[in-house]
C-alpha positions as CSV (number, residue, x, y, z in Angstrom):
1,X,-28.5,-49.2,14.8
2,X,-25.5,-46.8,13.9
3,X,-25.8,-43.2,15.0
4,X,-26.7,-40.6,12.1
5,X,-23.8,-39.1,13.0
6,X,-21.6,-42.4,12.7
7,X,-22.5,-42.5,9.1
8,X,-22.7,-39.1,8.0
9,X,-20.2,-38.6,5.4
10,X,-17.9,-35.6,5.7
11,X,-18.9,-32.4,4.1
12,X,-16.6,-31.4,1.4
13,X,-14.4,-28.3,1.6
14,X,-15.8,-24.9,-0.1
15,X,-14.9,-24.5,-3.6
16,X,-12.5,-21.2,-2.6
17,X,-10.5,-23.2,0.1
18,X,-9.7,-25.7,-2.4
19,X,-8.5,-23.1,-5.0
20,X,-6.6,-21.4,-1.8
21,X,-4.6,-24.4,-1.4
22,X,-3.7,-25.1,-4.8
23,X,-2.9,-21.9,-5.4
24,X,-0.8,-21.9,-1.9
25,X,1.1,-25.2,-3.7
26,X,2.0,-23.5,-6.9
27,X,2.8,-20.1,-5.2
28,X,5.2,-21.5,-2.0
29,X,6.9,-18.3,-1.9
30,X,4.5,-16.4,-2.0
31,X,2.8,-18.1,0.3
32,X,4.8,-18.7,2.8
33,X,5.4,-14.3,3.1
34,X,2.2,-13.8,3.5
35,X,1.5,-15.7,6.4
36,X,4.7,-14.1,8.0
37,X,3.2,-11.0,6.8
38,X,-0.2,-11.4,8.0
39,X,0.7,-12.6,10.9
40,X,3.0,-9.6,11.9
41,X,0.5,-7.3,10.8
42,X,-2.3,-8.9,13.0
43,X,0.2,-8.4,16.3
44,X,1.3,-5.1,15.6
45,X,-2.2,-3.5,14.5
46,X,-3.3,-5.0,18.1
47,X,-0.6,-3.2,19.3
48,X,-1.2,0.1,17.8
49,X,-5.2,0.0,18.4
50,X,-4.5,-1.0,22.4
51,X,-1.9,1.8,22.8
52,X,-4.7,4.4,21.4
53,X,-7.6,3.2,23.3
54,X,-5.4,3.5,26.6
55,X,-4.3,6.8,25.8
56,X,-0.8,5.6,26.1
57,X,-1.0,6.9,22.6
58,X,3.1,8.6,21.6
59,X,3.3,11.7,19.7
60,X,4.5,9.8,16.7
61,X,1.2,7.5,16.6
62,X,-1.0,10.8,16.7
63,X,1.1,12.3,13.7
64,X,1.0,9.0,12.0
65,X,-3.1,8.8,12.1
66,X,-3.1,12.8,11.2
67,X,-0.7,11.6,8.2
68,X,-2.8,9.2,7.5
69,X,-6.3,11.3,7.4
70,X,-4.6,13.6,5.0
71,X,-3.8,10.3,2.7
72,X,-7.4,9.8,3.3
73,X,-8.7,13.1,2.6
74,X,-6.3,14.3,-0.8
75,X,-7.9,10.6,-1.9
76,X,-11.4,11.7,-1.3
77,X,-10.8,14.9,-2.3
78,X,-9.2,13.7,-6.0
79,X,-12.2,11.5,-6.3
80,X,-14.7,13.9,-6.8
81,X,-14.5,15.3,-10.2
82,X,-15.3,11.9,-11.3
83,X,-18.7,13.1,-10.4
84,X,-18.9,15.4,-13.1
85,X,-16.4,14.0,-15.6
86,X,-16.9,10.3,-17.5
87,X,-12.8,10.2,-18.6
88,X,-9.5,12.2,-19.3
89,X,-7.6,12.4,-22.2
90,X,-5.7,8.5,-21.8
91,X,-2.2,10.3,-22.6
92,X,-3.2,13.3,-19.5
93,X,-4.1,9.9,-17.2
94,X,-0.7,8.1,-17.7
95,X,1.2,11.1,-17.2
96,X,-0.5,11.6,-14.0
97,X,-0.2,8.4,-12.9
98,X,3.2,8.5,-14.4
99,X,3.5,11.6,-11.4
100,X,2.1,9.6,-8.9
101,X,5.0,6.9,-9.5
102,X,7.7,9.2,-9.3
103,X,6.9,10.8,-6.1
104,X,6.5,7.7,-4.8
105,X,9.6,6.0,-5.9
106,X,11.6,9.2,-4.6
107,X,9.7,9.2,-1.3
108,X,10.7,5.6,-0.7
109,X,14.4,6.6,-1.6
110,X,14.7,10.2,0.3
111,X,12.2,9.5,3.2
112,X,12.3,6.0,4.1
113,X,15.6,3.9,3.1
114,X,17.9,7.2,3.6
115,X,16.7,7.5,7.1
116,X,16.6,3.8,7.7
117,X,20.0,3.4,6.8
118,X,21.2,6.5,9.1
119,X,18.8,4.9,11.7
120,X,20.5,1.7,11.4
121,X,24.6,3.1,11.4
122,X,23.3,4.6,15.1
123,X,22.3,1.8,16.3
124,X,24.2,-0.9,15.2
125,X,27.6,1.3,14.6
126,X,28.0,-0.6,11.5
127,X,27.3,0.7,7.6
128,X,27.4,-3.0,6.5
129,X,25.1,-4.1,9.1
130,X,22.9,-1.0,8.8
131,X,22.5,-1.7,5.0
132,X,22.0,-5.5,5.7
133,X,19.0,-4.7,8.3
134,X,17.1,-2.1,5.7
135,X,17.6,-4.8,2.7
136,X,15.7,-7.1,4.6
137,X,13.0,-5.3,5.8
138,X,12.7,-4.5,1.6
139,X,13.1,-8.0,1.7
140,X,9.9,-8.3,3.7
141,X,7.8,-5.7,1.8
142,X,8.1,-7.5,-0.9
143,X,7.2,-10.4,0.2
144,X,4.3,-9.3,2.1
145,X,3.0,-7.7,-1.3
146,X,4.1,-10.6,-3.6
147,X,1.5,-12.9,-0.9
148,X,-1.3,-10.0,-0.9
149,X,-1.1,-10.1,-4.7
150,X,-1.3,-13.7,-5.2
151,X,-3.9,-14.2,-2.6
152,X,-5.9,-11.5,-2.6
153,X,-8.9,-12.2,-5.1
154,X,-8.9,-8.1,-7.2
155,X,-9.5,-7.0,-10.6
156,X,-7.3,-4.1,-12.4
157,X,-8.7,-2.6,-15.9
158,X,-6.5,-4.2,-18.4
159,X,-5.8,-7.4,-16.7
160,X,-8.6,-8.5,-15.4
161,X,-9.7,-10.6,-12.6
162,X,-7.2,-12.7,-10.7
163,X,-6.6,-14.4,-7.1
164,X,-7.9,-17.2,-5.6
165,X,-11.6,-17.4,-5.2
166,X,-12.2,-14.0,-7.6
167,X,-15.7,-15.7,-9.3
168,X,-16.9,-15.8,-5.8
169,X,-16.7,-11.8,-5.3
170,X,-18.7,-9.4,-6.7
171,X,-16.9,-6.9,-9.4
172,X,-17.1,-3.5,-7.3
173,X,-15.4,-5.6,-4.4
174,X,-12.8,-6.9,-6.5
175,X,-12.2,-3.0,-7.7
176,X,-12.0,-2.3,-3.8
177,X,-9.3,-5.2,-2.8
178,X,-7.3,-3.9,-5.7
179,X,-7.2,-1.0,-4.8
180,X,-6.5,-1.8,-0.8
181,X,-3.6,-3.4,-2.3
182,X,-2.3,0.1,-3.4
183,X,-3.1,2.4,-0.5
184,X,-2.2,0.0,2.3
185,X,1.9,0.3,2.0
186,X,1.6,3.9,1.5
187,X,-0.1,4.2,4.9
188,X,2.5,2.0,6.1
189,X,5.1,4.5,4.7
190,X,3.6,7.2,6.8
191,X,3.5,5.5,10.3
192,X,7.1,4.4,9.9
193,X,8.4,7.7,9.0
194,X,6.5,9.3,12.0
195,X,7.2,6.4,14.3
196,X,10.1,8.3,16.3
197,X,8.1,11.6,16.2
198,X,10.5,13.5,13.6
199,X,8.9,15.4,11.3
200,X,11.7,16.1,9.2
201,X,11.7,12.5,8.2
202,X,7.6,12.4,8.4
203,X,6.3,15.5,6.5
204,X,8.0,15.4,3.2
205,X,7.3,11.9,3.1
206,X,3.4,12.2,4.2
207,X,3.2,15.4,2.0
208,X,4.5,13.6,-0.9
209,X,1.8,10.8,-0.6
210,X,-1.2,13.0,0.2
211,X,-0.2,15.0,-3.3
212,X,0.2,11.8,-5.3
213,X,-2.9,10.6,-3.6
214,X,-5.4,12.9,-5.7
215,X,-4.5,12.0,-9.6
216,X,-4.4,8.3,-7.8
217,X,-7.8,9.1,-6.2
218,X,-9.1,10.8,-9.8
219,X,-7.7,7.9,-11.4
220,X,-9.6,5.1,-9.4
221,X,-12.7,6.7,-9.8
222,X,-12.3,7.0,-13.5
223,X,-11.5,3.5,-14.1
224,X,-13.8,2.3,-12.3
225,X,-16.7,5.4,-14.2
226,X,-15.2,3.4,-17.5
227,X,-15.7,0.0,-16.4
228,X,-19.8,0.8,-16.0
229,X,-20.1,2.0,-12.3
230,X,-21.7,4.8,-11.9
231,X,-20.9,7.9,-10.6
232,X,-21.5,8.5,-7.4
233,X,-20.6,4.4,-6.1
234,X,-17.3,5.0,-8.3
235,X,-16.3,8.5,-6.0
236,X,-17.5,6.9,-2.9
237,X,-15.4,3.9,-3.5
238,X,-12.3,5.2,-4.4
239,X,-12.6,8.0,-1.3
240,X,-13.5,5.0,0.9
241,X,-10.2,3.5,-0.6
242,X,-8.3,6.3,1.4
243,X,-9.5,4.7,4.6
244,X,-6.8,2.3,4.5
245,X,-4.4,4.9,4.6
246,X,-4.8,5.7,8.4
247,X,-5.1,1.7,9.2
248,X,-1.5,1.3,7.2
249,X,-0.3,4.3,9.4
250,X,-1.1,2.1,12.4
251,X,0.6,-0.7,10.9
252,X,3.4,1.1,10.5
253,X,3.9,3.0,13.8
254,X,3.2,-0.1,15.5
255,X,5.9,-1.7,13.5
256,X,8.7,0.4,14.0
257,X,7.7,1.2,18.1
258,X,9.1,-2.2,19.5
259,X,12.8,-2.9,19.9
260,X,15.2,0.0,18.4
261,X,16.5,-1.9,15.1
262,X,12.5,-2.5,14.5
263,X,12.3,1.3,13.1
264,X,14.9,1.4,10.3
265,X,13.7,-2.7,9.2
266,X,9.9,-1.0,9.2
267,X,11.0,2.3,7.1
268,X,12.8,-0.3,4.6
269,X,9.8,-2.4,4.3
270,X,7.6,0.2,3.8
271,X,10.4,1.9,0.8
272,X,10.0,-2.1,-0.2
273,X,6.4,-2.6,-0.4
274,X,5.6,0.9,-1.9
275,X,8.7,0.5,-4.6
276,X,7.3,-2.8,-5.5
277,X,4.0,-1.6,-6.4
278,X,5.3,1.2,-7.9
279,X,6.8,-1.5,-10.5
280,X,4.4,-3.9,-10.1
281,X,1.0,-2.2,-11.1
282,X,1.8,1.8,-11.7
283,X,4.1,1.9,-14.3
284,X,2.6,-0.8,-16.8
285,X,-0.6,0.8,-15.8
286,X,1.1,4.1,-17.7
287,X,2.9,1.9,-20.6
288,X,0.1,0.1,-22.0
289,X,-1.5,2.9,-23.5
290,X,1.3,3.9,-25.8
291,X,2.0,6.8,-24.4
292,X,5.3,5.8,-22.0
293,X,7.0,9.1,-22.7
294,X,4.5,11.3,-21.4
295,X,4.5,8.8,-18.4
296,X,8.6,9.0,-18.0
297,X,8.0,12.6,-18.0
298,X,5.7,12.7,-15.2
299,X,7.7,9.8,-13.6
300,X,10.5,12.4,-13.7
301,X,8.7,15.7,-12.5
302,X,7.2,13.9,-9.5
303,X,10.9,12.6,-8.6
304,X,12.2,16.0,-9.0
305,X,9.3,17.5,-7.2
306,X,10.0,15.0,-4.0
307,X,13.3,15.3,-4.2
308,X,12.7,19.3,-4.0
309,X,10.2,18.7,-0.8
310,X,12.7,16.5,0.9
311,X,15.1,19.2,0.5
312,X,13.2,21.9,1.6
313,X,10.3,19.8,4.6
314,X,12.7,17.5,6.0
């Protein structure tokens, strides 16, 4: 008699691993950086998260994980009017958000690939080399955010849902994973910076995101108000959002604490992954509204304004 077992027929893969891997084959690029990406961030968050529970803990991971509560707490903090107020004015939103991109895109330029490239002169005693070693860790960044994007099952107001597997997840948590994808390389920015302890490098930078984390943190909460969640689960989502601020600043310290080129490759892959979403999801977030001059305006104030905190923090 043949064994039960013998004549079992194999149970079929689930329906999201199947959509996984065809989505791995259309996407080989894409694919292929995240599992560099995930892979590096898997070793270097072990890192960071042994060094702190043996109190071997540096001075730059304690400011990275203060840097990081502030990203969490500005977040939390921008959140809450959405407790009182259903929506802004569209044109006030975009040119908030329009804010929000501008100190970013300044804080990647003044506070991360600045720095990396002086990082990278000292160590490698080479301005070619140096630029070569911060373009790819952008290089990096990007590709690490082109793989979260593609495989990372999210939903964003105007486009709607998209990843692998997104019919599967419920809509508040596809709201949440789109919005880890936003916050996660800004916490990386701020363990980088502070990864060699100097505050002139980390405090502009980790002041700069902690500012342009409230309109962000207003502005999660209010899509997510319009989109039919209610109140209080839309603040306490788009606060909790914050929380991957501080695990990004782990990333990043732990990143940029191995060998000595590590620190200006980390600081160009955090300016890479935070300029890429800049482009990628918070400027046509401001555009398709109709109201891109308002947005280039705040675009420009919240350069200026880094550029002016740079100048005077760092």
């Amino acid at each position: 008699m043949n064994s039960p077992l013998a004549t079992a027929s194999p149970q079929p893969a689930p329906r999201w691993l199947d959509s996984a891997l065809a989505h791995a084959r259309q996407h080989g690029w894409a694919a292929g950086g995240l599992a560099v990406g995930l892979l590096a961030v898997i070793v270097l968050l072990a890192q960071s998260i042994a060094q702190v529970l043996a109190g071997e803990a540096t001075g730059g991971v304690r400011l990275a994980m203060i840097g990081g509560a502030a990203g969490f707490a500005t977040t939390a903090l921008g959140a809450l009017p959405a407790l009182v107020l259903r929506s802004l004015p569209q044109r006030i939103e975009d040119s908030l958000l329009g804010l929000a991109a501008g100190m970013m895109l300044a804080a990647s330029a003044f506070s991360l690939l600045l720095p990396g490239l002086e990082a990278g002169e000292t160590i490698l005693a080479s301005k070619p080399l140096a630029a070569g070693v911060v373009v790819a860790g952008m290089a990096l960044g990007v590709l690490l955010m082109l793989g979260l994007d593609a495989f990372t099952p999210h939903e964003h107001d105007k486009t709607g849902p998209c990843g692998p597997g997104y019919e599967r997840c419920g809509r508040v948590w596809l709201f949440v994973f789109a919005i880890a994808l936003h916050n996660l390389p800004e916490g990386m920015a701020i363990g980088v910076s502070f990864a060699q302890g100097d505050m002139a490098v980390g405090l502009p930078l980790t002041t700069a995101i902690a500012l342009q984390d409230i309109p962000e943190g207003l502005a999660v909460a209010l899509t997510m108000r319009a989109a039919g969640f209610g109140a209080p689960l839309a603040v306490l989502v788009a606060a909790a959002s914050g929380l991957l601020e501080p695990l990004g600043s782990l990333l990043g310290v732990g990143l940029a604490n191995g060998f000595a080129v590590a620190y200006p490759v980390g600081l160009g892959l955090a300016a890479g992954a935070m300029i890429f979403v800049v482009s990628h999801e918070v400027i046509p977030e401001t555009h398709r509204n109709g109201h891109q001059t308002p947005a280039t305006l705040g675009l420009m104030a919240g350069f200026a304004l880094m550029m002016v905190l740079d100048t005077t923090l760092g």
